[in-house]
Structures are given as C-alpha cells and as structure tokens.
RODO-2510 file (C-alpha; in nm, 4 decimals, decimal comma):
residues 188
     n   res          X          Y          Z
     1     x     1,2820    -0,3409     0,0641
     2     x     1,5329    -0,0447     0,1018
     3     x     1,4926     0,2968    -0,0538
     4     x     1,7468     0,1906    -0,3296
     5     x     1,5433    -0,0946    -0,4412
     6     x     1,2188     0,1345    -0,4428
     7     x     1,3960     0,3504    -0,7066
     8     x     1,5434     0,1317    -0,9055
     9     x     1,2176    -0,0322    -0,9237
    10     x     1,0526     0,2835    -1,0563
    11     x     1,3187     0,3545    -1,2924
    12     x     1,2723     0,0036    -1,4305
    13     x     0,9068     0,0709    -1,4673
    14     x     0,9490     0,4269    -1,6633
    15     x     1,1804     0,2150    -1,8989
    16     x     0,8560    -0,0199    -2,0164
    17     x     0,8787    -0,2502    -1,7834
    18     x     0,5326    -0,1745    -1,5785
    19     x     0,5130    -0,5082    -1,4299
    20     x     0,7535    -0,3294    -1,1810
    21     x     0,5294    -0,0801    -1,0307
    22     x     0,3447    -0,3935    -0,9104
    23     x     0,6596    -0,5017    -0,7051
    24     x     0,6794    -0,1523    -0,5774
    25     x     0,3235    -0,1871    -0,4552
    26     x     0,3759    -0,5193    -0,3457
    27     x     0,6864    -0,4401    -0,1235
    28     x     0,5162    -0,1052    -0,0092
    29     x     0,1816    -0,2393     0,0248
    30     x     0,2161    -0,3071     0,4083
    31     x     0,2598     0,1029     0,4397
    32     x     0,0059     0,1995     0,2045
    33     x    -0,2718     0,0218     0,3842
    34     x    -0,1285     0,1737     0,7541
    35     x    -0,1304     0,4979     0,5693
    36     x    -0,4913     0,4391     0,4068
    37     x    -0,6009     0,2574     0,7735
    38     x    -0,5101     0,6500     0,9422
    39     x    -0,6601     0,8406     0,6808
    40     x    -1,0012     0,6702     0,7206
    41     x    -1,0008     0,6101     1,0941
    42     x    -1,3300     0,7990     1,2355
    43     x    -1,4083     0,9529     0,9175
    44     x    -1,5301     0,7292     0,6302
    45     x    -1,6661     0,4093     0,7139
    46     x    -1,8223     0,2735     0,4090
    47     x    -1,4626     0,2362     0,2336
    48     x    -1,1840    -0,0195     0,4009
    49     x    -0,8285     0,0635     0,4010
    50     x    -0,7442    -0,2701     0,1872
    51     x    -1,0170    -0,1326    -0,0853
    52     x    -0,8657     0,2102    -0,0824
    53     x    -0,5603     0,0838    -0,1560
    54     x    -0,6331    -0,1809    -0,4263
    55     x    -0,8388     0,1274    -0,5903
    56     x    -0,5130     0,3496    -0,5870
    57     x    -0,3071     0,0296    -0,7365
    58     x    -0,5892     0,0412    -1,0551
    59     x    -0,5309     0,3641    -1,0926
    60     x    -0,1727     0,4284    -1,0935
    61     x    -0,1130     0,0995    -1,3044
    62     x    -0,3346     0,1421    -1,5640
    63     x    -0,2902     0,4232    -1,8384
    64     x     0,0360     0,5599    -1,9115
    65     x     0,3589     0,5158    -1,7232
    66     x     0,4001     0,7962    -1,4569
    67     x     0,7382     0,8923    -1,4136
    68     x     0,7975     0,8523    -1,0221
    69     x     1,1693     0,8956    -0,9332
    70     x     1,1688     0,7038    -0,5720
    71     x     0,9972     0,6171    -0,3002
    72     x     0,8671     0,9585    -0,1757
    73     x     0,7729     1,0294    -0,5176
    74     x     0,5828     0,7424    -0,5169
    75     x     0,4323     0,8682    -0,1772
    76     x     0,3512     1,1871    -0,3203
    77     x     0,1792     1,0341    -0,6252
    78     x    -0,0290     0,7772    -0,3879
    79     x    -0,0856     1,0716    -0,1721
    80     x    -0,2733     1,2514    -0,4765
    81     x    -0,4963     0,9395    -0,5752
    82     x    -0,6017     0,8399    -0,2568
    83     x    -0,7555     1,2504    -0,2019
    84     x    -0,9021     1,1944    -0,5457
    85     x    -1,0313     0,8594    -0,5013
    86     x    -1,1745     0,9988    -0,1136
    87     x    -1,3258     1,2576    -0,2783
    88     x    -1,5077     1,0578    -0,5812
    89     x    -1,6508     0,8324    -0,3163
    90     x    -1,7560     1,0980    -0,1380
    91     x    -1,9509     1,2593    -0,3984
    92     x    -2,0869     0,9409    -0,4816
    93     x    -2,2241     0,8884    -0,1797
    94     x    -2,3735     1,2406    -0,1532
    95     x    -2,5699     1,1945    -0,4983
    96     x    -2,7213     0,8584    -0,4036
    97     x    -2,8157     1,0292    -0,0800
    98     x    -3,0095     1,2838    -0,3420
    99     x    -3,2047     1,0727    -0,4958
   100     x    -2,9047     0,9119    -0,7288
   101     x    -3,0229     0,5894    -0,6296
   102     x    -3,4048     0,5881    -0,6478
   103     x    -3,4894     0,4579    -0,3155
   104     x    -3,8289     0,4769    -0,2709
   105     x    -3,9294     0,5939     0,1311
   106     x    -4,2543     0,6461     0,3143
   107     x    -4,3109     1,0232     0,3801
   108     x    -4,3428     0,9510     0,7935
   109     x    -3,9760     0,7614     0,7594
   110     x    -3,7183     0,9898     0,9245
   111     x    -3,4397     1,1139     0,6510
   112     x    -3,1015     1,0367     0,8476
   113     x    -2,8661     1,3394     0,8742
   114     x    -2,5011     1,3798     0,6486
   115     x    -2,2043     1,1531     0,7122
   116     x    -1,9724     1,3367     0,9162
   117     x    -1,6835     1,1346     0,7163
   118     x    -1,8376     1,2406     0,3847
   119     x    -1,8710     1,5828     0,4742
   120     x    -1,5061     1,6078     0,6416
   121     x    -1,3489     1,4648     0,2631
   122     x    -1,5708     1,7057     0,1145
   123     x    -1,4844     1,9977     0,3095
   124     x    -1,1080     1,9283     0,2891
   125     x    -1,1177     1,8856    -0,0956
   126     x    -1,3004     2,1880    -0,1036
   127     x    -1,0340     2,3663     0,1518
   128     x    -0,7760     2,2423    -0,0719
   129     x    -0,9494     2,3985    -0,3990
   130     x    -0,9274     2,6855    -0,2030
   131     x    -0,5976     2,7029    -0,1087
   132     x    -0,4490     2,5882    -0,4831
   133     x    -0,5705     2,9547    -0,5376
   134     x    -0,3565     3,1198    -0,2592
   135     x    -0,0676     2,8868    -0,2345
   136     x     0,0043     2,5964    -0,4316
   137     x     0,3151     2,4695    -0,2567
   138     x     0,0922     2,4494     0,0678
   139     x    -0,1417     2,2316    -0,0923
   140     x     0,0989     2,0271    -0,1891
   141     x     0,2326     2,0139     0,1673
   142     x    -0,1033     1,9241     0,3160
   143     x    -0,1616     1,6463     0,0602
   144     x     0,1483     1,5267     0,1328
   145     x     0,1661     1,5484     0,5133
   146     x    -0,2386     1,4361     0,5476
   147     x    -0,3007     1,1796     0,2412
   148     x     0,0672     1,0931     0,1904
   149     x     0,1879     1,0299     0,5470
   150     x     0,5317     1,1546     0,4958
   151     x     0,7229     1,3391     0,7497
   152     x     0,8594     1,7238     0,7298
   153     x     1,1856     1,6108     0,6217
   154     x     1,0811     1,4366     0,3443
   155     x     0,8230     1,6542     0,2300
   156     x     1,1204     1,9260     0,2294
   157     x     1,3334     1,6828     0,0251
   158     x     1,0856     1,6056    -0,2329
   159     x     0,9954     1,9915    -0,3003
   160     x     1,3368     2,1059    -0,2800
   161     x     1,2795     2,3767     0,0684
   162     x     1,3926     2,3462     0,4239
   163     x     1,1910     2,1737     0,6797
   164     x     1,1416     2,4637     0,8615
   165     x     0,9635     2,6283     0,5457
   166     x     0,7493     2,3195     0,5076
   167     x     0,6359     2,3450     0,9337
   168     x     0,5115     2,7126     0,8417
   169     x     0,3719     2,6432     0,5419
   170     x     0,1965     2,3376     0,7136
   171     x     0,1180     2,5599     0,9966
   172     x    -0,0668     2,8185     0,7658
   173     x    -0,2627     2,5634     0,5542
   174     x    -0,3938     2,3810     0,8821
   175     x    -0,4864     2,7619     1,0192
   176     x    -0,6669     2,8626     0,7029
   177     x    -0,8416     2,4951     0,6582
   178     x    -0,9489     2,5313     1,0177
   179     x    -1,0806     2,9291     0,9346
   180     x    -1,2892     2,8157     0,6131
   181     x    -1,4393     2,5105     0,8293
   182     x    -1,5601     2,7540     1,0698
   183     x    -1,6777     2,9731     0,8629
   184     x    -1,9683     2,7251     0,7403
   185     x    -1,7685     2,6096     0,4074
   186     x    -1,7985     2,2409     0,5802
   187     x    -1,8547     2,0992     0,2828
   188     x    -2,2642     2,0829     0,3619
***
C-alpha cells in the first residue's frame, strides 16, 4: 500500500472511523513484525515478534484516537509502544524472578543468573530516562532509529531537522548509551 494510502488511512481514522487503523496495521503488518523480528533478535527470547506486534495493535487501537498524520508518524508512534511494551515485559520478568511468582526451590538448587535480553531492555530504558534529561530530541532519535526502524532521512523529516543533525545527534546518544553501560548502569 503506498505512502498516500497510509495517510489517508490515518486521516480517516482521526475522523471516527477507527476501524481504519486496523487496515493500516493490516497493510503494514508485514513491516512491523520485520521491525519487531530485529529488535528482539539475540536479546529477548521469551516474547515472539508476531506477539509483540499483536500487543502494540491492542494498544494503539484501544482508548482514544491518536492523531498520527502518515506513515512515519505511525512508525514513530509504534516505535514508542513497542520500547514501552519491551520494557513492561521486562520488568515483569525481573519481579517473578524476585519472588513475584512464588516458586518454591530447594536451597542446594542453583539460582540461574539475569537474562542478558532483560537486562539489555532494561538498561536501554534506563539510558533513555537518562538522556530525556539531557536531550530530548536525541531520545527521540534513538527510539526512532532503534525501536522504530526508520532511516536518517525520515527521522529528519518527521522532526523537522537535517539528516546530518539527526547522524550527530544519533552519534551522541549511541556514545553516551555506550558510556552509562560501562559505567555499571546495565540495568542490574
């Protein structure tokens, strides 16, 4: 479905007709699942890329119409979600692991270690946090870039700056992500 269609689509569904977000997904739902298939490669294995997805669909359909103006809007919304939805599961996990889910073990039993893919969502929600504080627009540029799969040039388009701001800013956010990690805030 081209571009055109994609907004039109979401126009239709800020008008009250919300049965047309479900199109968009459907005609974009081949992308979203190669986007949510990259995000979780090597990291978290206890959610699937089709699950991710169908999660993101519940959440942007149900409530109140957002107002996405086209398809890289849409990208930036999904984008959004599927850190907080990462994130949630995440946490989840983490307070089961504490005791959340009562499982009773033997004292000689050996306590596996953290879930590197956890701990990696964990650590780049909490990078994030971090860098809301410093820079907001380079947030927004990892979000987009990392959870949202779009390219420079359309990251650019969608905040309004040149790509070559969006590369620096990109370039800074990955430097101070990578400085925080090192410096033990992995998350653990």
């Amino acid at each position: 479905m081209a571009a055109e269609e994609i907004t039109q689509l979401l126009a239709q569904a800020r008008e009250g007709e919300p049965e047309r977000l479900s199109a968009v997904f459907e005609a974009l739902y081949p992308e979203l699942v190669r986007l949510a298939n990259s995000r979780l490669r090597g990291n978290e294995v206890t959610i699937s890329p089709t699950v991710l997805v169908h999660e993101l669909y519940l959440r942007i359909t149900q409530g109140s119409a957002l107002p996405l103006n086209d398809r890289n809007h849409f990208f930036a919304a999904s984008a959004k979600a599927m850190r907080w939805i990462l994130v949630e599961h995440a946490r989840a996990r983490g307070a089961a692991k504490r005791g959340g889910g009562q499982l009773m073990i033997e004292l000689d039993e050996q306590i596996p270690g953290a879930d590197p893919g956890m701990t990696s969502v964990l650590a780049l929600d909490k990078g994030l946090e971090a860098l809301e504080a410093i820079s907001p627009q380079r947030r927004q540029v990892v979000e987009l870039r990392w959870f949202g799969g779009l390219e420079f040039s359309e990251i650019a388009a969608l905040l309004g700056v040149s790509e070559r701001t969006v590369y620096r800013d990109w370039e800074r956010a990955r430097a101070f992500l990578q400085a925080m990690l090192d410096d033990g805030g992995d998350g653990t």
